[in-house]
C-alpha positions as CSV (number, residue, x, y, z in Angstrom):
1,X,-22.6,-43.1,-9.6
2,X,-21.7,-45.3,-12.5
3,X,-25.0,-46.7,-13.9
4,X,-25.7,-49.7,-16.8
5,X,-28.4,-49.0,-19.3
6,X,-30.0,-52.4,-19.8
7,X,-31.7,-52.2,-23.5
8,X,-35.2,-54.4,-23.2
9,X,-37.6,-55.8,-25.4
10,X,-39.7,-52.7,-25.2
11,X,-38.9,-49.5,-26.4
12,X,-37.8,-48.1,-23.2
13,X,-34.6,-48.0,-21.2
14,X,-34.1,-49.0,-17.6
15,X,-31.5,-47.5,-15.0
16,X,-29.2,-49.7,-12.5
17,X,-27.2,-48.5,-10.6
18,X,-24.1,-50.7,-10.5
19,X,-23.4,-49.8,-6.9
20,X,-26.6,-51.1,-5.1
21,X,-28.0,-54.1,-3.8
22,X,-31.1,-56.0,-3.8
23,X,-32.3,-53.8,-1.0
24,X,-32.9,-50.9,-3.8
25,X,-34.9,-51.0,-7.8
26,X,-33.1,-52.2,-10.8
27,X,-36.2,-50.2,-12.7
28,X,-36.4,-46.8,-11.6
29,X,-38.3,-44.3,-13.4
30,X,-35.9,-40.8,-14.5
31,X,-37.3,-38.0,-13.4
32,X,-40.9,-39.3,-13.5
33,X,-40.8,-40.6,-16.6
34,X,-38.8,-43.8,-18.8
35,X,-36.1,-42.9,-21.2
36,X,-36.5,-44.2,-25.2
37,X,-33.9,-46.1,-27.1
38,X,-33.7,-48.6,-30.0
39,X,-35.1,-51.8,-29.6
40,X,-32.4,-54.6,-29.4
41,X,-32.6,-58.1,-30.5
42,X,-30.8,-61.4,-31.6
43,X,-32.1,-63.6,-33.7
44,X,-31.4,-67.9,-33.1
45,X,-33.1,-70.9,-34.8
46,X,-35.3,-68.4,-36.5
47,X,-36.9,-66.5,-33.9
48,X,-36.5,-63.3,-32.2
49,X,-35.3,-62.3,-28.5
50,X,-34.8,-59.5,-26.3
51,X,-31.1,-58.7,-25.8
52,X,-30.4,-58.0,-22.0
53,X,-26.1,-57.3,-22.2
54,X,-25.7,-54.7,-19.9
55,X,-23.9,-51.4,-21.7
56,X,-22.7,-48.6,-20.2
57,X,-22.3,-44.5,-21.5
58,X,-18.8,-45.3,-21.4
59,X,-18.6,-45.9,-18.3
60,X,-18.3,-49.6,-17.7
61,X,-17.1,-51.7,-20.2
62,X,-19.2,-54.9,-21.4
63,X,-16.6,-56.7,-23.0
64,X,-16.0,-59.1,-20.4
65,X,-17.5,-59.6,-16.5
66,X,-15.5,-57.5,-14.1
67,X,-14.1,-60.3,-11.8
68,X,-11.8,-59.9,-8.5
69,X,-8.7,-61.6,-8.1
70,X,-10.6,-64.7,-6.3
71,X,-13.1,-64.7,-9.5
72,X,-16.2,-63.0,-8.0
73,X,-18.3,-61.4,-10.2
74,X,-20.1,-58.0,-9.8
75,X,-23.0,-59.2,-7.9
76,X,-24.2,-62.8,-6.6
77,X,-21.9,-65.2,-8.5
78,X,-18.4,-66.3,-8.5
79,X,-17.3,-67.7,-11.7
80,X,-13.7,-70.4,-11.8
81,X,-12.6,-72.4,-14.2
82,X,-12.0,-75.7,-12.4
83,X,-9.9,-77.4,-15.4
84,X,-9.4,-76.3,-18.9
85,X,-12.8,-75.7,-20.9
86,X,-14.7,-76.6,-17.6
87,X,-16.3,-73.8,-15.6
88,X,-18.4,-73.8,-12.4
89,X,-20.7,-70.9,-11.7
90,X,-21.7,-70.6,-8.0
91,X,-24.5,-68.4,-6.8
92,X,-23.5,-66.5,-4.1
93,X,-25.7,-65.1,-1.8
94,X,-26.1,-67.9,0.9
95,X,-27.6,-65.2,3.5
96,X,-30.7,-65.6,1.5
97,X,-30.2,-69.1,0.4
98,X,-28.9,-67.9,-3.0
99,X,-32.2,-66.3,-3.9
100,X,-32.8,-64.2,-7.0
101,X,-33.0,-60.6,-7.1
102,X,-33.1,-58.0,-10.0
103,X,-29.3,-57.2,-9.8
104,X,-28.2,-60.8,-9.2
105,X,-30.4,-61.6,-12.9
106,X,-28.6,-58.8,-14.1
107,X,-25.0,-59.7,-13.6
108,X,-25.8,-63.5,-14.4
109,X,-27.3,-62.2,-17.9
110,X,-23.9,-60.6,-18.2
111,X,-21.7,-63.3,-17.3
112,X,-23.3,-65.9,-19.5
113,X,-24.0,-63.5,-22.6
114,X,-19.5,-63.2,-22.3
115,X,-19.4,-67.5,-21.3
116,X,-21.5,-67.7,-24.8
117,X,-18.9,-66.3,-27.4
118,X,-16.0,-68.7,-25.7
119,X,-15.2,-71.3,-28.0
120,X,-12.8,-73.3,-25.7
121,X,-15.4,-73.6,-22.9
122,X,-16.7,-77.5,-23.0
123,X,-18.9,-77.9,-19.6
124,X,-20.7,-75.4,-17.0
125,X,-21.4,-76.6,-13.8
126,X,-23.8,-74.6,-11.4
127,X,-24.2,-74.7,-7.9
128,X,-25.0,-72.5,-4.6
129,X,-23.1,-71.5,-1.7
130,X,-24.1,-72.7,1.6
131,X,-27.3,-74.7,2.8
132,X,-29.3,-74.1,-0.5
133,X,-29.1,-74.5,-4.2
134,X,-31.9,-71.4,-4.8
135,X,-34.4,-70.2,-2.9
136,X,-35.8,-68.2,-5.5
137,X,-36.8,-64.4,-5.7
138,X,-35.4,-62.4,-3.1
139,X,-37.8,-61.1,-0.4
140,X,-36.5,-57.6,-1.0
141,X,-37.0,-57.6,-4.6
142,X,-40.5,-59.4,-4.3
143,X,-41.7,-56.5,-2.3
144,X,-40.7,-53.6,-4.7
145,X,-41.8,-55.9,-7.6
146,X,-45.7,-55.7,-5.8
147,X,-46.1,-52.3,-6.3
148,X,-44.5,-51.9,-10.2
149,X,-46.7,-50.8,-12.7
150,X,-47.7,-53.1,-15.6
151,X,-45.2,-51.7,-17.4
152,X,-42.0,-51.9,-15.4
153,X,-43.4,-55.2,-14.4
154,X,-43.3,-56.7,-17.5
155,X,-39.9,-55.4,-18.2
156,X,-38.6,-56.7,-14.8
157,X,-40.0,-60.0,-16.1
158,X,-38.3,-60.1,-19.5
159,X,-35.0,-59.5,-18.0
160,X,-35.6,-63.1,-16.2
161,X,-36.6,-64.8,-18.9
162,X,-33.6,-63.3,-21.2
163,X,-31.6,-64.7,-18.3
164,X,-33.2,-68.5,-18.3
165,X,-32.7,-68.5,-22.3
166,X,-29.2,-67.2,-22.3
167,X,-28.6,-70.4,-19.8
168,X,-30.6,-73.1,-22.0
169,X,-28.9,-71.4,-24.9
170,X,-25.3,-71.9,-24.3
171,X,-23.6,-73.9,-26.9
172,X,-22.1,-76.1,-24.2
173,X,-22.5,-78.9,-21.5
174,X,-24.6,-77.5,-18.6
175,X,-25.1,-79.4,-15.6
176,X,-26.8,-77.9,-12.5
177,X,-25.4,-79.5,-9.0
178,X,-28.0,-79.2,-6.7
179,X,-28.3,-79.5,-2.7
180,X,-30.4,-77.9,0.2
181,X,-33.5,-76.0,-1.1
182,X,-34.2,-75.1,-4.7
183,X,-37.8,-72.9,-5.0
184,X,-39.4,-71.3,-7.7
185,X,-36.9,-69.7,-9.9
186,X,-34.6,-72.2,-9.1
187,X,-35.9,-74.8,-10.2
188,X,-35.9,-73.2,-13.5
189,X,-32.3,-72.7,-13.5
190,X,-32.6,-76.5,-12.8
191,X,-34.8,-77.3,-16.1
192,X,-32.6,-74.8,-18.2
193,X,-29.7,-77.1,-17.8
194,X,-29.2,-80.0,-19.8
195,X,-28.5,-82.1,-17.2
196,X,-28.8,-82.4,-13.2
197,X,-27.8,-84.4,-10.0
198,X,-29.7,-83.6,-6.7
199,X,-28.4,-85.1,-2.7
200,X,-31.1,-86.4,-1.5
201,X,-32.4,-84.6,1.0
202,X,-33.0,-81.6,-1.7
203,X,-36.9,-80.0,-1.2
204,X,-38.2,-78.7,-4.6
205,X,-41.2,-76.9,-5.1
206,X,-42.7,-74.5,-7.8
207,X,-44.3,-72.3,-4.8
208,X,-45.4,-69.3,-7.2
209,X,-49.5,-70.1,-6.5
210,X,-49.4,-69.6,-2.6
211,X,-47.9,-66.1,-3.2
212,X,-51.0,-65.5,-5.8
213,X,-48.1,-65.7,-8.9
214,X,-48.0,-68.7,-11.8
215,X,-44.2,-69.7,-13.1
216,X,-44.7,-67.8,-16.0
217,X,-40.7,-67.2,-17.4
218,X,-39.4,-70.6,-15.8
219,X,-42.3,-72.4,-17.7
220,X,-40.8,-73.2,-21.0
221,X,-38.2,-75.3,-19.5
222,X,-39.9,-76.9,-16.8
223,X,-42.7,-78.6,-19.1
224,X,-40.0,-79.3,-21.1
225,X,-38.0,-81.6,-18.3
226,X,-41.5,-82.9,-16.5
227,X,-44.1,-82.4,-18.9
228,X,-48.1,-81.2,-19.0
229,X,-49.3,-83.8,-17.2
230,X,-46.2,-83.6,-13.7
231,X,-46.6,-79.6,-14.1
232,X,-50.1,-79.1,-14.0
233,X,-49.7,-81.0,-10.4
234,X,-46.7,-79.2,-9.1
235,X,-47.8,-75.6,-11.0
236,X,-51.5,-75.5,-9.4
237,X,-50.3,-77.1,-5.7
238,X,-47.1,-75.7,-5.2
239,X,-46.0,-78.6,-3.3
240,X,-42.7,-79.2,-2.3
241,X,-41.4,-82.7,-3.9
242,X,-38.1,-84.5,-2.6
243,X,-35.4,-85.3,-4.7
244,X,-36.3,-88.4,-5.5
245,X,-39.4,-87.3,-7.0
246,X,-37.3,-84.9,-9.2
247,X,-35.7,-87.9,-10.6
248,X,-38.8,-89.9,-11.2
249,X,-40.5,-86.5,-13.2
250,X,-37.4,-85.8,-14.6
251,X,-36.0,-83.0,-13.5
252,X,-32.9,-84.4,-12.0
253,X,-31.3,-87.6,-13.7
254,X,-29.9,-88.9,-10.8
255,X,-29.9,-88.5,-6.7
256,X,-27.0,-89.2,-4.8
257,X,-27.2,-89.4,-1.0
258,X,-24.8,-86.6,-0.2
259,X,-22.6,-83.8,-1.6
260,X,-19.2,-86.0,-1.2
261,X,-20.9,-88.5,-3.8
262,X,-22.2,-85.7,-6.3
263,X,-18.7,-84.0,-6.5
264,X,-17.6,-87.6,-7.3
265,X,-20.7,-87.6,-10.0
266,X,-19.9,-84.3,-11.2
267,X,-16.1,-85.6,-12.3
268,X,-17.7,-88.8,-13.6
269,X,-19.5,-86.1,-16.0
270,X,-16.1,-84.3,-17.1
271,X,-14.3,-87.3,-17.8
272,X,-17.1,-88.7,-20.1
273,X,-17.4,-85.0,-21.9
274,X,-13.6,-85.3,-22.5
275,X,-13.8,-88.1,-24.6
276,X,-16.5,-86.5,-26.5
277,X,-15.4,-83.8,-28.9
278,X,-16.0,-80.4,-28.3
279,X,-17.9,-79.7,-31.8
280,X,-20.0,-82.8,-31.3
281,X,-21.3,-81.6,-28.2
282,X,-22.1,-78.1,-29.4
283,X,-23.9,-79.8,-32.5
284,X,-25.9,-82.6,-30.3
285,X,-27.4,-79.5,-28.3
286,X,-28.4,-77.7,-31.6
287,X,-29.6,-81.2,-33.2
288,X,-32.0,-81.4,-30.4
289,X,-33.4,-78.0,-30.7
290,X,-33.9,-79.0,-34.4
291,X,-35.6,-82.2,-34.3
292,X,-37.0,-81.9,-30.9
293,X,-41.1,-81.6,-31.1
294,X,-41.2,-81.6,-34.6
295,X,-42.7,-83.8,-37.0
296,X,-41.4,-86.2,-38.8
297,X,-41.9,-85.3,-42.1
298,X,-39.4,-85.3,-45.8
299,X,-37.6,-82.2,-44.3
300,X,-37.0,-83.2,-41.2
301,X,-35.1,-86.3,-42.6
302,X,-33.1,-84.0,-45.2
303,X,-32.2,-81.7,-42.4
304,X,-31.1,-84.6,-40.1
305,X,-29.2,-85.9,-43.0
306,X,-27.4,-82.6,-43.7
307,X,-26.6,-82.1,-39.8
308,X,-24.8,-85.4,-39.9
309,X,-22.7,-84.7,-43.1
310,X,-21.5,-81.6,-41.9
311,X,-20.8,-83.4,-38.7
312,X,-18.8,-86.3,-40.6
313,X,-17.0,-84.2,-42.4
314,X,-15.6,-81.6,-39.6
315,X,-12.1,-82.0,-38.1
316,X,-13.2,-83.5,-35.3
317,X,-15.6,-85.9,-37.1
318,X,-13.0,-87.2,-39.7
319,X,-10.4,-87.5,-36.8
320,X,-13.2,-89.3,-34.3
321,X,-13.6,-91.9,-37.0
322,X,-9.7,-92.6,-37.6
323,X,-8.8,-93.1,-34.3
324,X,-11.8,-95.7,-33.6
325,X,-10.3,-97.5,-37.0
326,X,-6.9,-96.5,-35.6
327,X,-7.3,-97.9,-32.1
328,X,-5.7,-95.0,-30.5
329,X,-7.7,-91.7,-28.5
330,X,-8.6,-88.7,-30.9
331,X,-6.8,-85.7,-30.3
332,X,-9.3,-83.9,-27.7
333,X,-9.5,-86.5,-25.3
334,X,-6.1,-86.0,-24.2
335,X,-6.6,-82.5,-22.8
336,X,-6.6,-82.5,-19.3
């Protein structure tokens, strides 16, 4: 049986098998007991966080996701490459509307810890397969998840969360594409991007309360796209909310009334991030991380001022500037 070792926050390692579904543990205890190993971690904008790449004992290389030849990836996701730089990730699991389970979080931290280190991407775009965006956590995994122990629960956990970071992380464009239903976790995928579209008839809801749970990992980046005052309605009702609520909270920008119209919005998207360049992009998403929340105070300003001047003085920023003066299109927005 080939097996991944996934490396957590805590000082304990966790057994998958690469072979099973939802239907059976990610976290298994070995022989009644958890294995040790070194504590993993990456550090970004100063801080700490768990690493979550799955490894192997030589057995399964993590250099790159293992794709077939019609781009699925090992479990839950097919990942193509529409056009050059631009990539749409679809979740995959429509015969349970695309929900969540241990594996699926697995292979998804995988696929966007390898998406991460490509400098040539520009744009993600995620969707679902069939009726529903996400449903949230799979049935399956939800009952197994009820009888862990504090321990393994918390571990389970943190393997979520490492996924929703990796996803806010990404140096890139990331715009989620959203239909059908979209519960619980997957409305934090939602949050995590930088950017959404919803068809209409979308239902929302952050349902964790009527199952006796709070949305503890998805948290961060939905007060983030609704704020304290939208998610101490939504958190403590569980409600489901239409699209057009979304929009007027802000967790979608826009609504469109069907999927015809948001593939249409979606190329709208690409075409304006190709006349944006590449590095630009990369160092608006790390500008906003910067300045975001923060005080304005002497440092701040310095630090703004040094993030521009390393900006103006790139490639790309000395060539944005002579083609405006030049009157002609700088040499990125001509790849197609």
């Amino acid at each position: 049986m080939r097996q991944l070792m996934l490396a957590l926050h805590s000082p304990c390692t966790y057994v998958a098998s690469a072979e099973h579904g939802c239907d059976r543990p990610l976290i298994q205890r070995c022989a009644g007991r958890m294995i040790c190993t070194a504590r993993r971690s990456i550090s970004r904008d100063g801080q700490t966080f768990p690493t979550f790449t799955a490894a192997s004992r030589g057995l399964l290389s993590s250099s790159a996701p293992v794709t077939t030849a019609d781009g699925r990836m090992p479990f839950g996701h097919i990942l193509k490459e529409s056009s050059p730089g631009f990539i749409t990730l679809t979740l995959s699991r429509p015969e349970v509307h695309n929900a969540f389970c241990d594996r699926s979080i697995a292979s998804l931290v995988d696929t966007l810890s390898e998406l991460e280190k490509r400098t040539d991407l520009r744009a993600l775009f995620l969707r679902g397969e069939g009726t529903s965006f996400c449903a949230g956590a799979d049935l399956g995994w939800m009952r197994r998840a009820a009888n862990y122990t504090k321990e393994e629960s918390h571990a389970d956990a943190l393997v979520l969360s490492g996924m929703l970071h990796r996803l806010a992380s990404l140096p890139f464009a990331t715009i989620a594409l959203v239909h059908g239903n979209a519960f619980g976790g997957g409305v934090g995928l939602i949050a995590a991007c930088d950017m959404a579209v919803g068809v209409r008839n979308a239902k929302l809801a952050l349902s964790e309360a009527r199952l006796g749970l709070i949305p503890a990992t998805i948290s961060p980046y939905v007060l983030r796209r609704i704020g304290g005052a939208q998610a101490r309605r939504f958190f403590l009702t569980a409600e489901r909310f239409e699209a057009t609520q979304a929009e007027q909270i802000g967790l979608l920008n826009k609504v469109v009334d069907d999927v015809e119209t948001m593939e249409a919005w979606a190329l709208k998207i690409e075409k304006a991030l190709r006349e944006c360049a590449p590095s630009a992009v990369r160092a608006g998403k790390e500008l906003i991380s910067t300045v975001e929340g923060k005080p304005i105070t002497p440092d701040l300003l310095d630090e703004t001022a040094h993030l521009l001047a390393l900006q103006r003085t790139s490639e790309e920023g000395r060539e944005g500037v002579s083609a405006f003066l030049e009157k002609r299109p700088p040499f990125w927005a001509s790849k197609e």
